[in-house]
N, C-alpha and C positions, 0 to 999 in steps of 0.2 A: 486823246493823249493831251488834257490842257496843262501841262507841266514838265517843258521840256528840258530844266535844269537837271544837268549828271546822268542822263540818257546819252547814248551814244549811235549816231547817225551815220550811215554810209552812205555816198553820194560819189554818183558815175559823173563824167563829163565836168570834174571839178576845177579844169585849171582854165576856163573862163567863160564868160555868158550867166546865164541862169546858174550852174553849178557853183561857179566862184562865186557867186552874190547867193547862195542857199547856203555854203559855207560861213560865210561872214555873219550872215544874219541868223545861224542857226549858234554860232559860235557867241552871240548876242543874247541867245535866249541861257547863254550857260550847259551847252549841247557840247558834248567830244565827237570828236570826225574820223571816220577813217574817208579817205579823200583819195577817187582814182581818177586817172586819165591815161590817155597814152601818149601826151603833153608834159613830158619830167621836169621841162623849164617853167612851163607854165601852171605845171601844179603846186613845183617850190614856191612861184611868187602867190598864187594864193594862199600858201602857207604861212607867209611871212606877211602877209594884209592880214591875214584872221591873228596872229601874234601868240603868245602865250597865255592867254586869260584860260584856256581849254586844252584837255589833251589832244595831240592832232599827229594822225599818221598817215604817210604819202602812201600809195602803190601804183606803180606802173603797170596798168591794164590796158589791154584788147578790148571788149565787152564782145566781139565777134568770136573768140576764142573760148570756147565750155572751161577745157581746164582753166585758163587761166583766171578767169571769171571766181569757179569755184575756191582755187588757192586765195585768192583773194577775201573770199567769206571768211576761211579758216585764217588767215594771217590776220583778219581784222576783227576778230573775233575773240581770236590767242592773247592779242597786244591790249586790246579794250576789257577783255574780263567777260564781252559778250557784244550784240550790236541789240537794238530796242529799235530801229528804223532803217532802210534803205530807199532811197530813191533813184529811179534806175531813171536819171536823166540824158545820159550821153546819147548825141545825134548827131547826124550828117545829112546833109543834102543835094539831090540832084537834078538837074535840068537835061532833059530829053524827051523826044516822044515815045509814048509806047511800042510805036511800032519799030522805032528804030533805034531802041536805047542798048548796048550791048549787054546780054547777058553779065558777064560779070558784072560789070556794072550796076544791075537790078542786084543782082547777090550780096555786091559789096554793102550796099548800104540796106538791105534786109538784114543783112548780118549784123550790124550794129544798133539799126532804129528797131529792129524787132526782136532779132533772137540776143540781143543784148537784155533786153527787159526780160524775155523768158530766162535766160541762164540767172539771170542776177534778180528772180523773184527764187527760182528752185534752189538756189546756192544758200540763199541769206533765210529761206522761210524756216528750217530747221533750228535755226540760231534763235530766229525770232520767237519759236515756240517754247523755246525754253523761258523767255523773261514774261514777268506779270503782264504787261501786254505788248503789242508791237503792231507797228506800221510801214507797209509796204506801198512807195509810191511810185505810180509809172506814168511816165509823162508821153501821152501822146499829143495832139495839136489840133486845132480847130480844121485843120487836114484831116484830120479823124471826125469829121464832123459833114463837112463837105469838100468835096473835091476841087480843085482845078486844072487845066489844060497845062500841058509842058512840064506837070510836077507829079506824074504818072504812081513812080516807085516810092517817093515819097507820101503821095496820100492813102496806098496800098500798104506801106509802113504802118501807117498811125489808124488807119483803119484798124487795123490786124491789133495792136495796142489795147484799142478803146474794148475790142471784141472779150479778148485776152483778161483782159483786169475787172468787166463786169462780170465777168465769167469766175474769177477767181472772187470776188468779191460775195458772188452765190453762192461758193462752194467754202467760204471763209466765214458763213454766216454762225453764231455760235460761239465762236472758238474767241480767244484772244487776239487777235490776229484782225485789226483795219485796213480797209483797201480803200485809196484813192488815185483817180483815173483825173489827169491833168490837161486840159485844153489851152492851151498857148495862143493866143492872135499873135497881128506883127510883134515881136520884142527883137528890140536893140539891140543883137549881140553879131558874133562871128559869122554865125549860121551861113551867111548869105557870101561874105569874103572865102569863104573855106568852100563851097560847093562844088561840086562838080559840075560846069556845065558843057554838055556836047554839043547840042542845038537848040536854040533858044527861038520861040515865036519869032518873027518879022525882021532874023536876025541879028537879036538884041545882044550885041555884047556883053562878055560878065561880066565888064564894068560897068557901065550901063545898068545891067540889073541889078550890081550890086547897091549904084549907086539911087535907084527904083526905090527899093527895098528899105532901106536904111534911113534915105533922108526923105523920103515922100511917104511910104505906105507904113514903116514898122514903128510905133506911137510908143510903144512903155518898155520903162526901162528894164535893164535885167532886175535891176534892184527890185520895182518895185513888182516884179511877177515875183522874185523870191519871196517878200512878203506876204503874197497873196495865198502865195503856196502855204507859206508855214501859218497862216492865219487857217489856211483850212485843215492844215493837221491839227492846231490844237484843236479845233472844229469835230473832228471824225469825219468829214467830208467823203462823200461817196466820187464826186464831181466835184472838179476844180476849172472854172472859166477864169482867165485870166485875160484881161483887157477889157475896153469897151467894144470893141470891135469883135471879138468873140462870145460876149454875150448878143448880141444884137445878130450875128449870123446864126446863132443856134437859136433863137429866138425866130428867126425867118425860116430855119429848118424844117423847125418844128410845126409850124402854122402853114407853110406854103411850102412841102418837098420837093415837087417836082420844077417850081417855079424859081426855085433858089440853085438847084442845082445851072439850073438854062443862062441864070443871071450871074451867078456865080464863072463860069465861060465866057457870057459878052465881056463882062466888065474887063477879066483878065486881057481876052484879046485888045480890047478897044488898047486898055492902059499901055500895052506892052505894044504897040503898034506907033503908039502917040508921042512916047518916050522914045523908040527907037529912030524915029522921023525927028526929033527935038535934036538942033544943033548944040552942040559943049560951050 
């Protein structure tokens, strides 16, 4: 799709992080939004950053919720004339071990990092069929790529994601209809402030991790991963790595599996040990 002028875009997770900044800069390319969250303060003020240059319409979504998911295709779809893209970015995340994470807990956030992407590819892919061509994009994370310790539910998330979209990408081959599967390194956003954590390695506070995460390990901005993103839509992109830090890990995947996963483990521990011993 190298022409995203007067197409119209659907985007989960819109009212800040990576959404809000796929907003603005799809709203850049001359792109109409339908814009969800279940953030209504913070999906108006993305609305009011992206401004009137594009048509732009808010919904207050779940993405854990089927129906509401679906009512959402059909509202944004009624209001736009049709969509030609969605991107099913909305996420949460958790800190627990697996052995002891509670049940809900795992639900809650599969409910939104996974069966958000499922509902909001089967809601939007009929819409999408209808226009000359359409793209379908789900963001999973360099979590989806390799694992690490204390972040159980969440790399089970994005795993499931990466499975999900190459899978639909096989079964999309032919038709009108692009898929692209989005890998994330650290980025600068909420993510880490908004987490759930119950128990954290060497009992590392969530401020602490949050403050880990943000100003030491998470390198690019939301901005410039939106970019990267929409560079690889106009692309056709099957895969989307977004950082340096996430090509360089699937780079090590790739070459050394078993040796990356082992390293991928120390390294969390060491960090998360080193920083929890570190005075304020």
């Amino acid at each position: 799709m190298k022409n995203l002028k007067n197409k119209t875009a659907a985007v989960t997770g819109a009212a800040s992080g990576i959404g809000r900044m796929l907003a603005v800069n799809l709203a850049d390319e001359g792109c109409n939004l339908a814009l969800a969250d279940i953030d209504e303060a913070g999906l108006q003020e993305t609305s009011r950053i992206v401004g009137n240059g594009v048509k732009v319409s808010t919904h207050i979504v779940d993405v854990s919720k089927r129906d509401r998911v679906f009512g959402y295709a059909e509202e944004a779809a009624r209001h736009h004339g049709g969509i030609d893209i969605v991107i099913n970015n909305a996420g949460v995340a958790l800190g627990d071990f697996l052995e002891t994470v509670p049940l809900e807990d795992f639900e809650w956030l599969m409910g939104i990092n996974f069966w958000g992407v499922v509902y909001g590819t089967m809601a939007f892919l009929p819409h999408l069929k209808k226009r000359p061509e359409g793209h379908i994009v789900n963001v999973s994370s360099i979590n989806g790529i390799i694992p690490n310790p204390n972040n159980g539910p969440y790399c089970s998330a994005k795993f499931a994601v990466k499975g999900y979209t190459e899978t639909l990408a096989q079964e999309m081959h032919g038709t009108n209809i692009r898929i692209s599967c989005v890998h994330p390194g650290g980025i600068k956003t909420n993510i880490a402030k908004n987490a759930r954590v119950n128990r954290a390695m060497y009992a590392l506070s969530k401020e602490k991790a949050q403050r880990l995460y943000e100003d030491e390990l998470f390198r690019t901005t939301a901005d410039e991963a939106a970019k990267i993103i929409i560079a690889g839509i106009k692309k056709n992109k099957r895969r989307i790595l977004v950082g340096t830090d996430a090509k360089a890990i699937d780079l090590l995947t790739r070459f050394f599996p078993v040796t990356a996963v082992s390293l991928s483990g120390f390294f969390s521990r060491y960090v998360a040990r080193a920083y929890a011993q570190k005075k304020d």
